[in-house]
C-alpha positions as a Markdown table, in Angstrom:
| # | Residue | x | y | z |
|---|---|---|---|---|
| 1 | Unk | -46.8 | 8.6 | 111.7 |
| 2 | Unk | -46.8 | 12.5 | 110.8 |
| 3 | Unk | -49.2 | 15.3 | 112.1 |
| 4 | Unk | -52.5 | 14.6 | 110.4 |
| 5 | Unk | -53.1 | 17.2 | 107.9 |
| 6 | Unk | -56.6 | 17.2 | 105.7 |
| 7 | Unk | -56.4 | 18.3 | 102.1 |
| 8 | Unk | -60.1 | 18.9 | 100.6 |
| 9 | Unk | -59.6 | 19.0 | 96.7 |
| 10 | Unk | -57.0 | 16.0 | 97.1 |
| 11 | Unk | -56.8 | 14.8 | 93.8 |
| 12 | Unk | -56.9 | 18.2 | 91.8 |
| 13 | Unk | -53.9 | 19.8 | 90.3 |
| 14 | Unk | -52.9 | 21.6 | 93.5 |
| 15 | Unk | -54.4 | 19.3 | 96.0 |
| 16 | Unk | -51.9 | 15.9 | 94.3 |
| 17 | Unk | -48.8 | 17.8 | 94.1 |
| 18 | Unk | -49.4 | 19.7 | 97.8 |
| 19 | Unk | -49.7 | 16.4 | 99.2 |
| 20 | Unk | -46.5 | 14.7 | 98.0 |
| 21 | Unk | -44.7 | 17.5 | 99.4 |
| 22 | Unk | -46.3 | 17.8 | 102.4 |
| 23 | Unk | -45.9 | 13.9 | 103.0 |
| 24 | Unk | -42.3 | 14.7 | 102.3 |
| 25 | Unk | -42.6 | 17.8 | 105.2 |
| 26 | Unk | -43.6 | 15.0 | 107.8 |
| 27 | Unk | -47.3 | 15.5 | 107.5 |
| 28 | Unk | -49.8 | 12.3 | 107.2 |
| 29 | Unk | -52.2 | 13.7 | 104.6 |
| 30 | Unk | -56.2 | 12.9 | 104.6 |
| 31 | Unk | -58.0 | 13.7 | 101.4 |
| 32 | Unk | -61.5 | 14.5 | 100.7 |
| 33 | Unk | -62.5 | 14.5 | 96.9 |
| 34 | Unk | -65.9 | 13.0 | 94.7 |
| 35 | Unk | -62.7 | 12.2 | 92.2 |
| 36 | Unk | -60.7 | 10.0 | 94.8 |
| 37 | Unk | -61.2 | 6.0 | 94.9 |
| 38 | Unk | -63.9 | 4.7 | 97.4 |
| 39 | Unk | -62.4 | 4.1 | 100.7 |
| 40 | Unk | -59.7 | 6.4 | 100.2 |
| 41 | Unk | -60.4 | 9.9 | 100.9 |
| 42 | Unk | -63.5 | 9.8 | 98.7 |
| 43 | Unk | -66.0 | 12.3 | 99.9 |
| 44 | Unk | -68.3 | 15.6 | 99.5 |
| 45 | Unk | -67.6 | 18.7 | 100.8 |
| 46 | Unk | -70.9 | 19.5 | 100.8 |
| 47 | Unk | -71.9 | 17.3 | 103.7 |
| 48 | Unk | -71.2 | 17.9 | 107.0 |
| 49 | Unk | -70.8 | 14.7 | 108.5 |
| 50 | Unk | -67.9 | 13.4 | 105.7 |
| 51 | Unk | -65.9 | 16.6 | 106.5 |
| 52 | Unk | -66.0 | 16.2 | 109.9 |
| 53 | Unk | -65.4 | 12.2 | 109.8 |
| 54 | Unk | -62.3 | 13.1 | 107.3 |
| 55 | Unk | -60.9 | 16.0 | 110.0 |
| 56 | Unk | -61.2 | 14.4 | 113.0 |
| 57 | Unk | -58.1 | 14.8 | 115.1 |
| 58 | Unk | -56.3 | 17.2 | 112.1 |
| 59 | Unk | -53.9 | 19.8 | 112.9 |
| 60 | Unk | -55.0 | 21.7 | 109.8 |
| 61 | Unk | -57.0 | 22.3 | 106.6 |
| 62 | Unk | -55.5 | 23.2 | 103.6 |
| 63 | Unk | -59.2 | 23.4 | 101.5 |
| 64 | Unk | -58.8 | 23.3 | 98.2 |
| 65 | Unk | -62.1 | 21.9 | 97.1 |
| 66 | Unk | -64.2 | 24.5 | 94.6 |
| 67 | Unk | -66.0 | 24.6 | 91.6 |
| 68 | Unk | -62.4 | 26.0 | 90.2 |
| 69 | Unk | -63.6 | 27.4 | 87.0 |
| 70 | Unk | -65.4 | 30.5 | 86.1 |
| 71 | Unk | -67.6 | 28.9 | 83.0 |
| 72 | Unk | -68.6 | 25.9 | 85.3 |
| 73 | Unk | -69.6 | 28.7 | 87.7 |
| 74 | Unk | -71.7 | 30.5 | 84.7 |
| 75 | Unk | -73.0 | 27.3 | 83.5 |
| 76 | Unk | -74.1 | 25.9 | 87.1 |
| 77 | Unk | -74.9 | 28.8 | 89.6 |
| 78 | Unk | -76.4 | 26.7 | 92.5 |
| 79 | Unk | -73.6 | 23.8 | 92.2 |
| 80 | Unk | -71.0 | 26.3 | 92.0 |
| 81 | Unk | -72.4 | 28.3 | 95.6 |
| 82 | Unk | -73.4 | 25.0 | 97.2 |
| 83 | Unk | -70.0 | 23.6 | 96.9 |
| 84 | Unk | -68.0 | 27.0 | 97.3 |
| 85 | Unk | -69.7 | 28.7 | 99.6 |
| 86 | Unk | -71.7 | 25.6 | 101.3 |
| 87 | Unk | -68.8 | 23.6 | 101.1 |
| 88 | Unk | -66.5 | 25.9 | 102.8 |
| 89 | Unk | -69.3 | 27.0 | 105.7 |
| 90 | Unk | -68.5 | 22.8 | 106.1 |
| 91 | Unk | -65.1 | 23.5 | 106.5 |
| 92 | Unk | -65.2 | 25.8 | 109.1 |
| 93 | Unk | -67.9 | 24.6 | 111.1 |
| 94 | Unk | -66.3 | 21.1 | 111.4 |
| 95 | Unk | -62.9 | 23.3 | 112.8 |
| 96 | Unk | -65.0 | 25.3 | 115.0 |
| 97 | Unk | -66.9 | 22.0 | 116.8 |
| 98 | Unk | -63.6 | 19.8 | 116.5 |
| 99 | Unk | -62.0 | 18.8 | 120.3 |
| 100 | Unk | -58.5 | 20.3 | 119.5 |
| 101 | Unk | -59.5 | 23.3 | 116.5 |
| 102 | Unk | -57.3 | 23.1 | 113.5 |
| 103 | Unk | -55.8 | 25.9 | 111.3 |
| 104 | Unk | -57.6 | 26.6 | 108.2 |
| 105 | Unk | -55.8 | 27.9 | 105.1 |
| 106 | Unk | -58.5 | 28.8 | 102.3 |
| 107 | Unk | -57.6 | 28.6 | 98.6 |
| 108 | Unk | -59.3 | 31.8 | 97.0 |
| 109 | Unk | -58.8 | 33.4 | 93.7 |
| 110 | Unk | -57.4 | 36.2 | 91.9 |
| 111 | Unk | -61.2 | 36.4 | 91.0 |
| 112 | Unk | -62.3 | 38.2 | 93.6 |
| 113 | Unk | -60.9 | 41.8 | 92.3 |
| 114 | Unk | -62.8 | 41.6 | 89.3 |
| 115 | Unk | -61.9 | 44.2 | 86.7 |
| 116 | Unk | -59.0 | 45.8 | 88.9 |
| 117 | Unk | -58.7 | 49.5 | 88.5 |
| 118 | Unk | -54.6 | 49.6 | 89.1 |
| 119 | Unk | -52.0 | 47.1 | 88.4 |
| 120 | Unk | -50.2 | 45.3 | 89.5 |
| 121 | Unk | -53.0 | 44.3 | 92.0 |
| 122 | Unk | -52.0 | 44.2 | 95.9 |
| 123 | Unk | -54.2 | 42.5 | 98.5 |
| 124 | Unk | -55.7 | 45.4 | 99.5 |
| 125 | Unk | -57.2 | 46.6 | 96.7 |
| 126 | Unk | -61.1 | 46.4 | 96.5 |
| 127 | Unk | -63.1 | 43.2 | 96.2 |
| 128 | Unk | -65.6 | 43.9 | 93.1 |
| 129 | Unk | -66.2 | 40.2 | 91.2 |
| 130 | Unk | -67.2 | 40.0 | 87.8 |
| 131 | Unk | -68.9 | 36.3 | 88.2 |
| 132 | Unk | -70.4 | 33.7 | 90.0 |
| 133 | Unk | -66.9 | 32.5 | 90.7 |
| 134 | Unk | -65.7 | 35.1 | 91.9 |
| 135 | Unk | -68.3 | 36.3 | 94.3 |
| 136 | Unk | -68.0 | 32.7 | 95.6 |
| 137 | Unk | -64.5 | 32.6 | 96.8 |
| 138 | Unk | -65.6 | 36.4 | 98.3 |
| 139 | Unk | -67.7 | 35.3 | 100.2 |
| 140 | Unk | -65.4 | 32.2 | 101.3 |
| 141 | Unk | -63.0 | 34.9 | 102.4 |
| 142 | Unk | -65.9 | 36.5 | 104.6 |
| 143 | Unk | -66.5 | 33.3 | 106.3 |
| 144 | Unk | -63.1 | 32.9 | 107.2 |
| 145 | Unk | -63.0 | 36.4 | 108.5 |
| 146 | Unk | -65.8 | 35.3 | 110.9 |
| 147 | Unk | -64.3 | 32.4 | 112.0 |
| 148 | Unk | -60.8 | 34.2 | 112.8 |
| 149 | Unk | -62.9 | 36.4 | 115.1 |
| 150 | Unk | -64.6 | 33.3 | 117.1 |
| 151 | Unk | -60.7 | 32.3 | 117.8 |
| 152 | Unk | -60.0 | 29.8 | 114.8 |
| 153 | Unk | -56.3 | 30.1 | 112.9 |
| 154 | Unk | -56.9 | 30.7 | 109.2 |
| 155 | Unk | -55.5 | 32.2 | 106.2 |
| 156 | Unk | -56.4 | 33.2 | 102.8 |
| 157 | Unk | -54.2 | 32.6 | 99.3 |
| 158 | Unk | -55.5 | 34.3 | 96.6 |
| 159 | Unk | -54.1 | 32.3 | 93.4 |
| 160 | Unk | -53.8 | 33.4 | 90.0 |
| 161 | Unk | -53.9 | 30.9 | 86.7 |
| 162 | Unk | -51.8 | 27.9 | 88.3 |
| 163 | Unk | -50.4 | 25.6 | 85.5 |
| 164 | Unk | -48.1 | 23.0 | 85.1 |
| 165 | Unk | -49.0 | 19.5 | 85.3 |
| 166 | Unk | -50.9 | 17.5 | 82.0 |
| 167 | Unk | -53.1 | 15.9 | 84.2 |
| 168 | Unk | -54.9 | 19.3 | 84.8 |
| 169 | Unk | -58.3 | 19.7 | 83.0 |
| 170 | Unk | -57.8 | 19.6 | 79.5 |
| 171 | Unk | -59.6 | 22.6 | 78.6 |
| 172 | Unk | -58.0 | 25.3 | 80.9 |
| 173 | Unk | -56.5 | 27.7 | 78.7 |
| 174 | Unk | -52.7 | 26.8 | 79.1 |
| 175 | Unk | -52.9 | 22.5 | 78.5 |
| 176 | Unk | -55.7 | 23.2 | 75.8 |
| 177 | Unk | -52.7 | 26.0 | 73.7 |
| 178 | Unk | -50.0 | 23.0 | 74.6 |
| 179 | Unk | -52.0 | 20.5 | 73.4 |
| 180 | Unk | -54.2 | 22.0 | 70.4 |
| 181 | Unk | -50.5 | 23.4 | 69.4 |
| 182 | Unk | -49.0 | 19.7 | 69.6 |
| 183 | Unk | -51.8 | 18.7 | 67.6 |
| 184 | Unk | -51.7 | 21.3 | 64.6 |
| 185 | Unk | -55.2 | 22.2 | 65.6 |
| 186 | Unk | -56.5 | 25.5 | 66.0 |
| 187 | Unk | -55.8 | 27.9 | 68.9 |
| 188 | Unk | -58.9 | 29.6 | 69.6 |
| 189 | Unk | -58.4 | 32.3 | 71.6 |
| 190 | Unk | -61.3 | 34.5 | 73.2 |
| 191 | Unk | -59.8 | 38.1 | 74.2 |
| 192 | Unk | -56.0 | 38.0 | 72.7 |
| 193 | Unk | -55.1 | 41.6 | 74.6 |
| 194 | Unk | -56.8 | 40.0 | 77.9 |
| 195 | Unk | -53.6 | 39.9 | 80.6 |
| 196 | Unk | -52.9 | 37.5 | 83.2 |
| 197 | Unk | -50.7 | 36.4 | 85.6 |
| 198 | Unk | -49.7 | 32.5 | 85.0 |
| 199 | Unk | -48.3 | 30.9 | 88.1 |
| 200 | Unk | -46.4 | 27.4 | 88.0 |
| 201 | Unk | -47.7 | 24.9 | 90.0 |
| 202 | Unk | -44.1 | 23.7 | 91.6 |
| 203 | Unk | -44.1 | 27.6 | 92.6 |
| 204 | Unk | -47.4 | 27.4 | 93.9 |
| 205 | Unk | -47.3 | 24.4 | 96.0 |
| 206 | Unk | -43.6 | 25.9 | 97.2 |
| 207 | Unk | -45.8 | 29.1 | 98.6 |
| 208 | Unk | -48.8 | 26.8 | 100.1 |
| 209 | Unk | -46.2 | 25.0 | 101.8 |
| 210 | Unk | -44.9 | 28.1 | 103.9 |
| 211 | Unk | -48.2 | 29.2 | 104.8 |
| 212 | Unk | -48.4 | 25.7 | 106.2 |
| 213 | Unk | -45.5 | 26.4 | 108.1 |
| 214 | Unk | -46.6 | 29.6 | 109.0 |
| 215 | Unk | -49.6 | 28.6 | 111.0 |
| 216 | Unk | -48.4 | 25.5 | 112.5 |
| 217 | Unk | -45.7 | 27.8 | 114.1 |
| 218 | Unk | -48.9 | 29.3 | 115.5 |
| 219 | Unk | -49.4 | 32.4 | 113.0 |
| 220 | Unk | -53.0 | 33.5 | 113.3 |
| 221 | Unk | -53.1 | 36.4 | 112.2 |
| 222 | Unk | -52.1 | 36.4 | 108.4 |
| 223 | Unk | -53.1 | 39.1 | 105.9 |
| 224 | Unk | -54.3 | 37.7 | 102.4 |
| 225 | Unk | -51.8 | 36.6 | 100.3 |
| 226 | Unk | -51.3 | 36.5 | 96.7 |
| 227 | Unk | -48.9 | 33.7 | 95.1 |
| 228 | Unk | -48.5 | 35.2 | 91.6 |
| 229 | Unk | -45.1 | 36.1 | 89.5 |
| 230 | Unk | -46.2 | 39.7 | 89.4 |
| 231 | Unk | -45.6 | 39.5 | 85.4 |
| 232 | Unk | -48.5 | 39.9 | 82.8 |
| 233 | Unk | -48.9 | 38.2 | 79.5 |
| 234 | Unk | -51.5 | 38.4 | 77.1 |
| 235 | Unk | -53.6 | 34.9 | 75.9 |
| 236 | Unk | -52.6 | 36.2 | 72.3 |
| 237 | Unk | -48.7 | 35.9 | 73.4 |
| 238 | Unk | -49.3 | 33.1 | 75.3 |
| 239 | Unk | -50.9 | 31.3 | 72.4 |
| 240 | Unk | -48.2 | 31.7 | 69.9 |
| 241 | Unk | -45.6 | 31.0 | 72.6 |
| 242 | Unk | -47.3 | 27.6 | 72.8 |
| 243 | Unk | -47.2 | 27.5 | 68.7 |
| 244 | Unk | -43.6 | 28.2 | 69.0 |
| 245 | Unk | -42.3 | 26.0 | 71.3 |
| 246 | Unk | -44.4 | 23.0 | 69.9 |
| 247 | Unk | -42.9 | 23.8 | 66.7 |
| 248 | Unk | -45.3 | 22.9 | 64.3 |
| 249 | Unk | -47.4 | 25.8 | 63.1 |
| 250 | Unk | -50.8 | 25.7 | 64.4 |
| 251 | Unk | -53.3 | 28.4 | 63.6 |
| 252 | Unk | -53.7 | 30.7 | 66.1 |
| 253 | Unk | -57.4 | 32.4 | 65.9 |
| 254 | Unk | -58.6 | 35.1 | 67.6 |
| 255 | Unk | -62.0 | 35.8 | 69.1 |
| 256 | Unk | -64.4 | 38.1 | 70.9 |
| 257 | Unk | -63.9 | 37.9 | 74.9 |
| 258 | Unk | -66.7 | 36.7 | 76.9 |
| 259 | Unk | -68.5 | 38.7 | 78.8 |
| 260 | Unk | -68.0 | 36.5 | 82.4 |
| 261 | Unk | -64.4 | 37.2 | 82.0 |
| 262 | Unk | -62.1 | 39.4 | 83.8 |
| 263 | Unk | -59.7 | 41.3 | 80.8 |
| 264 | Unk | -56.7 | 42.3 | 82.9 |
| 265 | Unk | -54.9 | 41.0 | 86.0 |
| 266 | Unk | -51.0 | 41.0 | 87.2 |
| 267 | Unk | -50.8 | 40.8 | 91.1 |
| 268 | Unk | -48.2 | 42.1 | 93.4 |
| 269 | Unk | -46.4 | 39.3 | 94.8 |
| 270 | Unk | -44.6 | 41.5 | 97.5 |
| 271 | Unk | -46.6 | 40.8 | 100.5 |
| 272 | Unk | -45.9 | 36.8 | 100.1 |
| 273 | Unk | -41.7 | 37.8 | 99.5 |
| 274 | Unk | -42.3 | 39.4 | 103.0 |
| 275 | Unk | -43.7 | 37.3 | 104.9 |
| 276 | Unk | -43.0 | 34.0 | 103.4 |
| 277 | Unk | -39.5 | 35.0 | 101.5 |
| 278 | Unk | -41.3 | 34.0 | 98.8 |
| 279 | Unk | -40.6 | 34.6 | 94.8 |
| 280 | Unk | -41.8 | 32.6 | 91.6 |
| 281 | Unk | -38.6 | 31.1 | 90.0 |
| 282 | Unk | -40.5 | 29.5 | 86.9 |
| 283 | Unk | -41.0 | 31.8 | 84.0 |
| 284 | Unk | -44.1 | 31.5 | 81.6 |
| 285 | Unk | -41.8 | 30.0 | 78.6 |
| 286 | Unk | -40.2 | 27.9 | 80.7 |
| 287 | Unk | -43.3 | 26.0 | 82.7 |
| 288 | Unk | -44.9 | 26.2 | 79.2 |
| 289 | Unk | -42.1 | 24.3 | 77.2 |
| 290 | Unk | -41.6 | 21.8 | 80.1 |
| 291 | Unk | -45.1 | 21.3 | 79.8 |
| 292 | Unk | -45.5 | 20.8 | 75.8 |
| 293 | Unk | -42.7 | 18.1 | 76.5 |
| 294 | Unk | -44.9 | 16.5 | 79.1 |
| 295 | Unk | -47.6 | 16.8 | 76.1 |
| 296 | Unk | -44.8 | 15.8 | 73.4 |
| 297 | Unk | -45.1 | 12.1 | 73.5 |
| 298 | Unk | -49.3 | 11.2 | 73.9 |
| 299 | Unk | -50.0 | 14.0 | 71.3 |
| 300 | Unk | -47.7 | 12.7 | 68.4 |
| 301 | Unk | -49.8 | 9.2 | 69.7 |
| 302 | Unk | -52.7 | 10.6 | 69.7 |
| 303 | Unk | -52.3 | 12.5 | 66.0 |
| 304 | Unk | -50.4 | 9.2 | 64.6 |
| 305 | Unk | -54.1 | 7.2 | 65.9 |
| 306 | Unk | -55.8 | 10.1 | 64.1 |
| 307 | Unk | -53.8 | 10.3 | 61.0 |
| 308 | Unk | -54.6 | 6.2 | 60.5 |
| 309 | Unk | -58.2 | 6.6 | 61.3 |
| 310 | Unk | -58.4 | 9.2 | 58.4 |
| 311 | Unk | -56.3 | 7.0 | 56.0 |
């Protein structure tokens, strides 16, 4: 059997893909997730006792599990702290108490700058969140920081906009253009000019999988990291990219931005090319077509089942 290795957040879009590679890297992988079966890695972050159970005799944490989205953060404050901020303080004080301490590498956001004054963002520019998401994975980070102190290996990876798979949720911004584009439906999208920085998921996992590396060889004293392309695009460009590539003219509509949302981000992904040799290889129009043909097939299935429902 491989080192044991627990992944909170097992069966989300990073947390599925991280695994299989890491199972491939030698690594036995425990999960902990409300979305995995019973018996299986099925579990709460929020309680103590489960994310102790699920990390006994680990080598490390890779802790993915978060309310992940900035609207469920608006719509549920309390759930959104309790299994952020709660959920990680689990984390940390199950490493601290465990016989042989494992590393802990904490998934944070590109959220936690809020509206950044200079871009392309670096790591050490100032923390200032816009939302309840954002001042949850800030505060994440500050537990870490504690933790380090009282001797325990950790490192923070601030992510930006990871895509790439269609089993993500449906409604994040990049499978909702694929699809709704597929589909001929409309492309709603709220703040066209907003920038961001879209991150693959196979480059993503590729980057999680050297920090890995990094503090089994005993690294403790990592600096935050971003794992971002470094390259801005606009959801208006984005949205008729998806049009585009789908091929089928979908309406793309533009409206307001919300007020919970951050308008501008492109990070600097220097500090993860020096100490990881790290680089994004997959461009936005390539992840995004290799996505729409994931899409492709259950979307012309889905509008032929629509089509007869009408007729």
């Amino acid at each position: 059997m491989g080192r044991p290795l627990l992944i909170t957040g097992s069966e989300g879009l990073i947390g599925r893909a991280l695994g299989q590679s890491l199972v491939a890297s030698g690594f036995e992988i425990r999960g902990l997730d409300l979305r995995a079966r019973a018996g299986i890695g099925q579990g709460d972050v929020r309680v103590l006792e489960t994310v102790r159970e699920r990390m006994r005799d680990c080598v490390g944490v890779v802790h993915l599990a978060a309310v992940s989205r900035v609207i469920w953060g608006e719509q549920d404050p309390q759930g959104c702290w309790e299994t952020n901020v709660g959920g990680t303080g689990n984390v940390l004080t199950a490493a601290l108490g465990a016989q042989h301490r494992p590393w802990v590498l904490f998934a944070s956001s590109r959220e936690v700058y809020g509206q950044p004054r200079d871009v392309p963002v670096s790591e050490d520019a100032p923390l200032a969140p816009l939302n309840v998401y954002g001042r949850s994975k800030v505060m994440g980070e500050r537990l870490l920081e504690e933790v380090r102190e009282a001797g325990l290996r950790t490192a923070v990876v601030r992510l930006s906009n990871v895509y790439g798979s269609p089993e993500d949720h449906p409604d994040r911004v990049v499978p909702a253009f694929a699809r709704a584009a597929l589909l001929r439906g409309q492309l709603r999208v709220d703040g066209a000019g907003n920038t961001f920085d879209f991150t693959h998921l196979s480059d993503t996992v590729r980057g999680l999988v050297g920090l890995v590396a990094a503090l089994e060889g005993g690294e403790g004293k990592l600096p935050p990291v971003h794992l971002v392309t470094g390259i801005p695009t606009t959801l208006g460009a984005l949205a008729r990219l998806a049009v585009t590539l789908a091929g089928t003219g979908a309406e793309v509509v533009e409206a307001a931005p919300r007020d919970f949302d951050v308008s501008h981000f492109h990070g600097s992904p220097q500090r993860a090319k020096e100490i990881l040799g790290w680089e994004a290889q997959v461009s936005i129009e390539a992840g995004l077509a290799k996505l729409i043909e994931a899409f492709r097939g259950p979307c012309r299935q889905l509008g032929t089942m629509h089509h007869g429902r009408r007729g």
